[in-house]
N, C-alpha and C positions, 0 to 999 in steps of 0.2 A: 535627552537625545536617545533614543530606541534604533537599534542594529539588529535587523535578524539576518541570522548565520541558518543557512540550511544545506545541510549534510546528506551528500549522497557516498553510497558505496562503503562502507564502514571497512568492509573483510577487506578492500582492497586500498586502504587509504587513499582514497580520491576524494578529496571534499572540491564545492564548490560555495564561496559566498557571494550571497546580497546585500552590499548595502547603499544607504542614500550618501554617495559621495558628497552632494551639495550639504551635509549634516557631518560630515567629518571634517569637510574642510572650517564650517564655522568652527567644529570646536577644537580645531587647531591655533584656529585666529584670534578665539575670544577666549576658550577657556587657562585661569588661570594656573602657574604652574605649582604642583604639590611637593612635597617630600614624601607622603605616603599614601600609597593606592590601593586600596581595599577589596580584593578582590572576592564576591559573595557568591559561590555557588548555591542553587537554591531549587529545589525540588517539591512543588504542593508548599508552601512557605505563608500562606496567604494570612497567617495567624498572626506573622512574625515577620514580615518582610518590610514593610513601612517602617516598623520602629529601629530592626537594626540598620538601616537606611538613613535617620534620622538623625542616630548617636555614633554612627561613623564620622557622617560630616561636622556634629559635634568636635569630633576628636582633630578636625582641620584634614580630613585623609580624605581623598575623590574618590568615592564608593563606585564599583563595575558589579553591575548584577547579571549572572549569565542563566538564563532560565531553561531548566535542562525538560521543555519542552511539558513543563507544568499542566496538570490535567482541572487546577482549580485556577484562582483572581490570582495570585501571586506577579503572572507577567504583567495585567492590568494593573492592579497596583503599584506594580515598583515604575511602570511606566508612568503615571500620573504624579510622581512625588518629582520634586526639582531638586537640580542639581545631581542627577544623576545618569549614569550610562549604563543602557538595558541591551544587554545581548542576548538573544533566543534561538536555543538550540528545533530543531524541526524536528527532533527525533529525541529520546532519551539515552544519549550516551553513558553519563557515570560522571562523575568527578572529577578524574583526571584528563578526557577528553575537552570537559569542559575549561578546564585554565589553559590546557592545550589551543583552545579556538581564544580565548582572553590574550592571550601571549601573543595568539599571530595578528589580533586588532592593534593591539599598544605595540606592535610593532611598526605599524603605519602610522602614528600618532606624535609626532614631533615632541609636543609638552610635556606626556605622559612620560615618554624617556628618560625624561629631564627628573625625576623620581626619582629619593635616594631608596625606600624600601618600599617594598610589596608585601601584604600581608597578606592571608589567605583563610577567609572567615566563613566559619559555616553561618548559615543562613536560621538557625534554631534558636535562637540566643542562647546558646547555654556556654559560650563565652561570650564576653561584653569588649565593644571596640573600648573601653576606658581601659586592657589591657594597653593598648597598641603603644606607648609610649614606653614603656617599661622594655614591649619586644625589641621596639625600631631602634633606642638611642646604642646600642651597641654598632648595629649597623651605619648609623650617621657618623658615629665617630670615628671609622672607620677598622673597629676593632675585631670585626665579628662579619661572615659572607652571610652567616644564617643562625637565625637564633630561634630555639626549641621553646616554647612552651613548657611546663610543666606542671601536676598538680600533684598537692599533697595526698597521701596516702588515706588521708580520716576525706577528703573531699569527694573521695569515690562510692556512692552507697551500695556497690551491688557487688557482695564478694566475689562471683563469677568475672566482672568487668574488670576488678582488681587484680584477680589471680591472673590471667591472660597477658596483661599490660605487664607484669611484672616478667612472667617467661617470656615474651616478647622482647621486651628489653635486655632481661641478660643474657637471651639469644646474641641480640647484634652485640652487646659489651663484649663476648666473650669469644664472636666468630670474628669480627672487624676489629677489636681492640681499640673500641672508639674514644677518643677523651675529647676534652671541652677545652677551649683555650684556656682554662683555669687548671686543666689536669686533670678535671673529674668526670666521671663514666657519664653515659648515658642515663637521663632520669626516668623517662619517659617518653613513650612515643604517641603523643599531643597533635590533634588535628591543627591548634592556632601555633603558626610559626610565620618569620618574617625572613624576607632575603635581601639580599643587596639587589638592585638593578641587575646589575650584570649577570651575578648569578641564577636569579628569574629566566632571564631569555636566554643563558646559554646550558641551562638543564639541557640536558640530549629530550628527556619525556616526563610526565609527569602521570606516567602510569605506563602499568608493562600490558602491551592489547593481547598478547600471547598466555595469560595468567589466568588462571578460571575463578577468582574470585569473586563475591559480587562487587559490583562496579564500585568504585569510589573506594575501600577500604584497604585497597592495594596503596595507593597512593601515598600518604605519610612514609612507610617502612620503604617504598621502593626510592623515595626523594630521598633519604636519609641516608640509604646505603648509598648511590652516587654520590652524598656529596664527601662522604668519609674515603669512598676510592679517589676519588679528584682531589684527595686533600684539602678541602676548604675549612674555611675557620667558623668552627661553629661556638655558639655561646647559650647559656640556658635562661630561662628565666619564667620563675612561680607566674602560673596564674589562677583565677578563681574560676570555678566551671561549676554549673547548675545542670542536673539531669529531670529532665521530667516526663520519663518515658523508661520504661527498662526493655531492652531488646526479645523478643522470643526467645527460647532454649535453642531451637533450630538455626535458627540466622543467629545466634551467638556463637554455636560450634561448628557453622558454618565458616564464619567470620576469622574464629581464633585457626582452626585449622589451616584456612586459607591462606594467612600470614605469616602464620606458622612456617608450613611448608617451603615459602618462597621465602623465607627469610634462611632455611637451613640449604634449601635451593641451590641459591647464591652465596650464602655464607661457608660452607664445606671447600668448596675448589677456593675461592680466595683465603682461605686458613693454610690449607693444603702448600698456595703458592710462598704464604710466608714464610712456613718451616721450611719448604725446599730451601728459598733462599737464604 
């Protein structure tokens, strides 16, 4: 089933979509229902988009591809594979616009509701949906709203990548006081994480539009920090991650700056209001 979502007006949050309701209705009718939803944002993917596609539905999860307006085959491709639902952005938003327009489809979607977790997978493989079970079963059992990815320290090859992730984190450890339902700190802030349903659709955003960062890499730290102000129950859990690509130096300190900032942003006034109280 293929859905294109086409966005107008950004600056002013006005969207409008299309899509073929006679194709929503069928896959309300016929498609069966999941436990977990895979949602792929995917940008130029056309190397890698079939197969993570492939080894999601492997994993038993109903793979959503939202193609954030792909300039190579990626939206061709994930359109031609079965069993899957292809959403296309008309414009290049980011990341978190993207699950943003994901969230208001599976909102219309009876079956999909009926979902105990959502995951949220990049499109690169450089996590593997054979993660997903490890994420989600905290969330099925009802122990955990959202569970953090994490990876070990030697799985990082690029000391820059490392160093960043690590003040990143004990930025939020130490402005938020963040613990894990087990009591322990923040490990990492991990693009693969999973939520509960609810928690999915009742994020407030899953990106701040006000934030000058490049798109998409706001995302993780700003979903993180909501969910530790809303008190939700978070839970960790190792995974394995392959890099095969290392960032420029620019769009690296770009990036960590970016994060940076918006993490001490947000983090200072809520420190601030704890010690008042």
């Amino acid at each position: 089933m293929v859905v294109n979502m086409v966005i107008f007006d950004r600056v002013r949050n006005i969207s409008q979509e299309r899509t073929n309701i006679n194709n929503m209705n069928n896959m309300n009718n016929s498609n069966p229902s999941h436990d977990v939803i895979a949602l792929i944002p995917a940008y130029n993917e056309e190397k890698t988009i079939e197969n993570i596609i492939k080894k999601t539905i492997e994993q038993n999860a109903c793979p959503i591809v939202i193609d954030d307006c792909s300039s190579d085959k990626t939206y061709e491709l994930a359109s031609k594979t079965h069993n899957v639902l292809v959403l296309r952005n008309k414009e290049n938003l980011g990341k978190g616009p993207a699950i943003q327009i994901a969230r208001k489809f599976i909102s219309k979607m009876p079956n999909l509701l009926k979902a105990k977790a959502v995951v949220i997978l990049d499109a690169d493989f450089q996590y593997s949906p054979k993660e997903f079970t490890n994420l989600t079963q905290p969330i099925v059992d009802g122990k955990a709203d959202i569970v953090l990815g994490f990876r070990h320290e030697k799985d990082i090859p690029y000391f820059r990548h490392s160093i960043a992730n690590k003040i990143w984190t004990k930025s939020i450890n130490f402005f938020y006081n963040c613990k894990d339902i087990h009591g322990k700190p923040i490990k990492d802030i991990c693009a693969l994480r999973a939520y509960s349903m609810d928690t999915f659709m009742n994020v407030e955003r899953f990106d701040d539009p006000n934030w000058l960062t490049p798109r998409g890499f706001i995302t993780e730290a700003h979903v993180l920090i909501e969910a530790i102000k809303n008190n939700l129950k978070i839970d960790q859990s190792y995974v394995k991650v392959k890099y095969y690509e290392k960032s420029s130096v620019r769009r690296g300190i770009r990036m960590f700056l970016g994060i940076e900032f918006y993490i001490l942003k947000n983090g200072i006034p809520y420190l601030l209001k704890r010690i008042i109280k």
